[in-house]
LUMKELUM-369322 format. One record per residue: x, y, z of N, C-alpha, C in turn; residue number from 1; residue in three letters. Coordinates in Angstrom, 2 decimals. Layout:
+---------+---------+---------+---------+---------+---------+---------+---------+---------+-----+--------+
!     nxx !     nyy !     nzz !    caxx !    cayy !    cazz !     cxx !     cyy !     czz ! num ! residu !
+---------+---------+---------+---------+---------+---------+---------+---------+---------+-----+--------+
!       X !       Y !       Z !       X !       Y !       Z !       X !       Y !       Z ! NUM !    Ala !
...
+---------+---------+---------+---------+---------+---------+---------+---------+---------+-----+--------+
This chain:
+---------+---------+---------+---------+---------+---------+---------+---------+---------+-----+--------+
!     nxx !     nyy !     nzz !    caxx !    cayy !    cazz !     cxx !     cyy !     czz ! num ! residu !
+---------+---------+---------+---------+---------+---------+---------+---------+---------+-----+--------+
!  -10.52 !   12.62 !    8.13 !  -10.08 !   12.76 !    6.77 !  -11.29 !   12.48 !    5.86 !   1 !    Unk !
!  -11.36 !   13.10 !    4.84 !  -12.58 !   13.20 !    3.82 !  -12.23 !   11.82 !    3.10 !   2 !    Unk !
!  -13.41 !   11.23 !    2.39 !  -13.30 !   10.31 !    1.26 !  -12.33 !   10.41 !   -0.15 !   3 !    Unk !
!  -12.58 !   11.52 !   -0.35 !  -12.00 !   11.84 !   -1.58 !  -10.13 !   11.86 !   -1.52 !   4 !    Unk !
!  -10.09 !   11.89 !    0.03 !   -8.68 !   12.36 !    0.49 !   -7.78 !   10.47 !    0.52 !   5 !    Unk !
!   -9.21 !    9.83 !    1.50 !   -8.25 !    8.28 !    1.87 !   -8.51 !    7.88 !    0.07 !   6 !    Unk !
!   -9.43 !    7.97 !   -0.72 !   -9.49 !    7.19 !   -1.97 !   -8.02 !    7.76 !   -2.71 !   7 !    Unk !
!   -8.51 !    8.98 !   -2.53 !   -6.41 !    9.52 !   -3.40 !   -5.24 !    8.83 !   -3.00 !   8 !    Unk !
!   -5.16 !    8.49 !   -1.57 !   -3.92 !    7.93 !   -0.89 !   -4.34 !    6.49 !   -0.87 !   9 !    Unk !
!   -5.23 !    5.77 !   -1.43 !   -5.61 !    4.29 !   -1.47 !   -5.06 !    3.93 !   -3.15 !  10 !    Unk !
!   -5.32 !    4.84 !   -3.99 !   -4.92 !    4.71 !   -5.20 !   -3.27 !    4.78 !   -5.26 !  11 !    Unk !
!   -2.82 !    5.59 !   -5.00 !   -1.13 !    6.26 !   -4.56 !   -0.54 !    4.40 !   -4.04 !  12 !    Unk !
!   -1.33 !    4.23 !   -2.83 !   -0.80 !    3.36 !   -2.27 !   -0.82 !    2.30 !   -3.22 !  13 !    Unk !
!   -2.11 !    1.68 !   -3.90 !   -2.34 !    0.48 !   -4.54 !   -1.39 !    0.54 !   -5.97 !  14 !    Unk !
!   -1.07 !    1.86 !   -6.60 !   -0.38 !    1.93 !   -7.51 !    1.10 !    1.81 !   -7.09 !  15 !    Unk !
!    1.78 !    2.44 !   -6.31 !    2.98 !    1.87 !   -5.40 !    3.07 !    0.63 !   -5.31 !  16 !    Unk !
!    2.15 !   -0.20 !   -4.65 !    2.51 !   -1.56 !   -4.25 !    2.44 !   -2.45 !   -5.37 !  17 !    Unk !
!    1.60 !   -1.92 !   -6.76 !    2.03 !   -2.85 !   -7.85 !    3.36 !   -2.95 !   -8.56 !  18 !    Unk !
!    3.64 !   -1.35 !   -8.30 !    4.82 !   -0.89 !   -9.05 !    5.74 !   -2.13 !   -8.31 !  19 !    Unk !
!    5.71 !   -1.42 !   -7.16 !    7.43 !   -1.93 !   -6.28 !    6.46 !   -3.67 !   -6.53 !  20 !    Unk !
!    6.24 !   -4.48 !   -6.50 !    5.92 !   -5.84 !   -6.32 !    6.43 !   -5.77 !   -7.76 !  21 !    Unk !
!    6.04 !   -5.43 !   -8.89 !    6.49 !   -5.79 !  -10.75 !    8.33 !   -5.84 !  -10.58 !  22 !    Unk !
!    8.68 !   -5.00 !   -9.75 !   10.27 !   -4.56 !   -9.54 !   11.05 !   -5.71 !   -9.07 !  23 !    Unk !
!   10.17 !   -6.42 !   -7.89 !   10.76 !   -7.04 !   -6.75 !   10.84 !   -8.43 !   -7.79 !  24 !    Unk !
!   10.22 !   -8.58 !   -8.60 !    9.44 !   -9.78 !   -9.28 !   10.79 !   -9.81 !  -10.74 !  25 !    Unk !
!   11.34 !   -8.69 !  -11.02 !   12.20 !   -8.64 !  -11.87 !   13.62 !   -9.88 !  -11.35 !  26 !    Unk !
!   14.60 !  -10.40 !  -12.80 !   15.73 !  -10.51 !  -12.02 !   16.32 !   -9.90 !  -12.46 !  27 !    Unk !
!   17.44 !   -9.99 !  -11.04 !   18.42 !   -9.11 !  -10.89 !   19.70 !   -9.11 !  -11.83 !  28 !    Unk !
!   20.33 !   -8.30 !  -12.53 !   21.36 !   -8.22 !  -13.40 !   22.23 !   -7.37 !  -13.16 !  29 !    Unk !
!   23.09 !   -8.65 !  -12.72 !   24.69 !   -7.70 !  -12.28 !   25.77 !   -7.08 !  -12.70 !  30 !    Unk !
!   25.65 !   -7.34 !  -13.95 !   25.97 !   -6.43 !  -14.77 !   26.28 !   -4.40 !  -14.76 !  31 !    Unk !
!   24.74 !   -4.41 !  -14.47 !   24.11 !   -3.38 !  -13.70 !   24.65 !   -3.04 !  -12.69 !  32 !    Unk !
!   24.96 !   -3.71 !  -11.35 !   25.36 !   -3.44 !  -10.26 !   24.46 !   -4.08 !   -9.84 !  33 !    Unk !
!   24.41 !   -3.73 !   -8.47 !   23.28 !   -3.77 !   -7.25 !   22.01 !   -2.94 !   -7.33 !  34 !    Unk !
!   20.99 !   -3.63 !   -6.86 !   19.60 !   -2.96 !   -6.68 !   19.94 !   -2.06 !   -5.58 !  35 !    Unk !
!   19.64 !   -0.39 !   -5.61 !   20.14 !    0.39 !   -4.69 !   18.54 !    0.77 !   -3.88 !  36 !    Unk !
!   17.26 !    0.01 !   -4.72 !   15.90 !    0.59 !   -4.02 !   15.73 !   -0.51 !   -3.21 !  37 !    Unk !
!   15.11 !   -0.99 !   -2.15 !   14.67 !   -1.94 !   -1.26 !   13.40 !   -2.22 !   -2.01 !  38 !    Unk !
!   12.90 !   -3.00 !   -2.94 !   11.48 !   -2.81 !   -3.66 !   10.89 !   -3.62 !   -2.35 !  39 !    Unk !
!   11.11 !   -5.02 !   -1.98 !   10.55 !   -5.57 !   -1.61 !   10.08 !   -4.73 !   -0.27 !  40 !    Unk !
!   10.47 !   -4.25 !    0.45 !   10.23 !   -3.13 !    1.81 !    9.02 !   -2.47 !    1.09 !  41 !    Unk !
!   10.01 !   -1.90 !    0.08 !    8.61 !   -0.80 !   -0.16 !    7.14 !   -1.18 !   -0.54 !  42 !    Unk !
!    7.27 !   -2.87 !   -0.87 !    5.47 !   -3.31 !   -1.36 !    5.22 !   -3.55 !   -0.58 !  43 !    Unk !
!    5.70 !   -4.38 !    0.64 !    5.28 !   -4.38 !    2.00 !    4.43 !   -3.04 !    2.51 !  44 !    Unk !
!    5.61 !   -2.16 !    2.67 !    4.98 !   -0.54 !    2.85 !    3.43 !   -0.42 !    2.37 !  45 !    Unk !
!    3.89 !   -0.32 !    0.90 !    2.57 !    0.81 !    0.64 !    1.32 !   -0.51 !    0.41 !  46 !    Unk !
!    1.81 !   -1.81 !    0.44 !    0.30 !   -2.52 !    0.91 !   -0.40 !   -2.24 !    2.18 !  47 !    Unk !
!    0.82 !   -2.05 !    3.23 !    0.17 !   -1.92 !    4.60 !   -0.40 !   -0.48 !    4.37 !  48 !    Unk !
!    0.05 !    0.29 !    3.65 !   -0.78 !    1.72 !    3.73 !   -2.11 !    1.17 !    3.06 !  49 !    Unk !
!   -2.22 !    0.51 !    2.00 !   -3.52 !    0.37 !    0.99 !   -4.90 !   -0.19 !    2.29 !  50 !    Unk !
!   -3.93 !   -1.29 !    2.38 !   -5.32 !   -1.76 !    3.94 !   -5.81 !   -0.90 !    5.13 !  51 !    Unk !
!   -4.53 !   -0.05 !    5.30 !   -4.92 !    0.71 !    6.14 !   -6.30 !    2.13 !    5.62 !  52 !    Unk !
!   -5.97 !    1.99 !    4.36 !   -7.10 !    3.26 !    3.99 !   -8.19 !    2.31 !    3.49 !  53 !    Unk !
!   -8.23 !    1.14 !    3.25 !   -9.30 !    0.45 !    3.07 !  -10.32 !    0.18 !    4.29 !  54 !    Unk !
!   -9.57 !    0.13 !    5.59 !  -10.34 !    0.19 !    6.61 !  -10.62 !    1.29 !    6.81 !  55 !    Unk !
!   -9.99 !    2.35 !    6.47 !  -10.60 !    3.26 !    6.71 !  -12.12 !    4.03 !    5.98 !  56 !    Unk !
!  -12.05 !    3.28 !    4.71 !  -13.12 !    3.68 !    3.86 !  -14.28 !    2.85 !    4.32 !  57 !    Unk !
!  -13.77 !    1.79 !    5.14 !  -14.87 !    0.88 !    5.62 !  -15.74 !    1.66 !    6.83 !  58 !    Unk !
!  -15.04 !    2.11 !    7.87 !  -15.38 !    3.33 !    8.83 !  -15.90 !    4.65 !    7.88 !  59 !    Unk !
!  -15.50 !    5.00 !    7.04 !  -16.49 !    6.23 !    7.16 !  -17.75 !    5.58 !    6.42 !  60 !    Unk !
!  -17.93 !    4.50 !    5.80 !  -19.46 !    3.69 !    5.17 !  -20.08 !    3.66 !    6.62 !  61 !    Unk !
!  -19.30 !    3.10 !    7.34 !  -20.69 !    3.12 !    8.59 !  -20.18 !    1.65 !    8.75 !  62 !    Unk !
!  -19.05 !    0.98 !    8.83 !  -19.15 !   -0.34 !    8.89 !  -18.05 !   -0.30 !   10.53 !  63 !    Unk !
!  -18.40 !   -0.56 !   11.76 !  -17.41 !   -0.71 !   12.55 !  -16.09 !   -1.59 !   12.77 !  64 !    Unk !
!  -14.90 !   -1.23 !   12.72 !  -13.99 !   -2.03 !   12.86 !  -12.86 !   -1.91 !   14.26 !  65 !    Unk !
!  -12.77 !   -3.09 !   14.80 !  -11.58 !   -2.57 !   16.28 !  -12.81 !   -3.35 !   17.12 !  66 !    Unk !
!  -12.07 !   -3.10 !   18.08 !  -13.24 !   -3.39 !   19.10 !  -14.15 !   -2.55 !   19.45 !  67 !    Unk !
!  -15.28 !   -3.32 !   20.02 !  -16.96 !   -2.35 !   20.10 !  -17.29 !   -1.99 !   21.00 !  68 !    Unk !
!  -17.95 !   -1.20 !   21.42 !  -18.46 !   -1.35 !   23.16 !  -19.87 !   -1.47 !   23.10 !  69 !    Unk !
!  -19.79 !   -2.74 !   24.13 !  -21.19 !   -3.20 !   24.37 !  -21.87 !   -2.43 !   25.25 !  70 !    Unk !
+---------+---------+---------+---------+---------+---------+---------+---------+---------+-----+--------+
């Protein structure tokens, strides 16, 4: 995958995970009803996506990550 491609889906992701974390961080008013989105799942989610393209931006710099072979 190109740079330009993991930085688009690192942004997507990092903007997701603020969103849903501002949501999760709200209280709840029952009034309203029930929260029908899972926020908290979803910041989980798209953090684990954000790290995941962060390592990945780390690999295409030239930085090795995982195990090495000696």
């Amino acid at each position: 995958m190109e740079l330009t491609t993991t930085l688009i889906i690192l942004g997507v992701c990092a903007a997701g995970f603020a969103f849903s974390a501002w949501r999760t961080s709200r209280p709840s008013d029952p009034i309203k009803g029930p929260r029908l989105i899972p926020w908290t799942s979803l910041a989980i989610l798209f953090g684990m996506g954000a790290l995941l393209m962060l390592v990945h931006v780390a690999n295409i710099a030239g930085i090795e990550t995982g195990q090495g072979r000696f």
